[in-house]
C-alpha positions in Angstrom: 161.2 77.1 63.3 164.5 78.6 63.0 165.7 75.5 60.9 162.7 76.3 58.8 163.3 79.4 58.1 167.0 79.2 58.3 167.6 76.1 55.8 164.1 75.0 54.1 163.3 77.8 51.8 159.5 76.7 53.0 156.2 78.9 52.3 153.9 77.0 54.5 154.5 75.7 57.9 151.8 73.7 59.4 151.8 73.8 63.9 150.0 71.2 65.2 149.9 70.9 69.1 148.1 68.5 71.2 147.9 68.3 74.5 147.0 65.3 75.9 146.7 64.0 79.6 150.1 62.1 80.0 151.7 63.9 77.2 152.4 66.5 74.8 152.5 65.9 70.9 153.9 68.2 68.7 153.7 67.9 64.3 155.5 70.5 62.0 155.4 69.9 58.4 156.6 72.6 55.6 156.3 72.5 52.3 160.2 73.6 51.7 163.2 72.5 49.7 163.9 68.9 52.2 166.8 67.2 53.0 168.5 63.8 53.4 168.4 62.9 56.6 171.3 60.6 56.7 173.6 63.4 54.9 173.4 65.6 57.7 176.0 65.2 60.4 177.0 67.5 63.3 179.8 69.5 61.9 179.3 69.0 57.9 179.2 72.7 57.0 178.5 73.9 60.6 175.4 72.1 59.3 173.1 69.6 61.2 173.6 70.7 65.4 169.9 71.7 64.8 168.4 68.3 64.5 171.2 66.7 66.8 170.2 69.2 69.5 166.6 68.3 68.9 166.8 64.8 69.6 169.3 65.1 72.6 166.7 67.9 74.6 163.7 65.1 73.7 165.6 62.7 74.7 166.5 63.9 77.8 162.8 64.6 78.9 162.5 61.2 78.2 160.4 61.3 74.0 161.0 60.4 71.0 161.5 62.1 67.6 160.7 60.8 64.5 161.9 63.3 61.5 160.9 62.6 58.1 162.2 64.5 54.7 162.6 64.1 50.8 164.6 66.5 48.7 161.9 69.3 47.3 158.7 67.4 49.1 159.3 69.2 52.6 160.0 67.7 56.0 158.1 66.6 58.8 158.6 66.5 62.6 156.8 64.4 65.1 157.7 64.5 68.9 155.9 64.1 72.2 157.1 64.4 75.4 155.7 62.6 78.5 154.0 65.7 81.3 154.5 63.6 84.2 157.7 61.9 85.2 156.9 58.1 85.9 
């Protein structure tokens, strides 16, 4: 959320958060300004530690990411993280 409101320029958000047995699945879409995923790097502009910080906490409770933007279409963010440790 802070990315939203800090970088996208977005009226909408849409929450979506399912809670499922094994897991936990989480799906943000806003209808903001989007980006270029590949043009944002960790230290560009102080831009980019958002999404890197993102993936690294997912990542280290074992999910996966997938982030998906286009330059003024919005961005979306699916993640799930596993409940259980296996």
């Amino acid at each position: 959320m802070t990315n939203i409101k800090k970088h996208a320029k977005a009226r909408h958000v849409i929450i979506k958060i399912e809670l499922m047995p094994a897991k936990i699945n989480v799906y943000i879409k806003d209808n903001g300004c989007g980006f270029n995923i590949e043009s944002v790097k960790p230290g560009s502009g102080g831009s980019g530690y958002g999404l890197v910080g993102m993936r690294e906490r997912i990542q280290l409770l074992k999910g996966a990411i997938n982030i998906l933007s286009e330059h003024g279409k919005g961005t979306e963010i699916n993640f799930w993280i596993p409940l259980q440790n296996e």
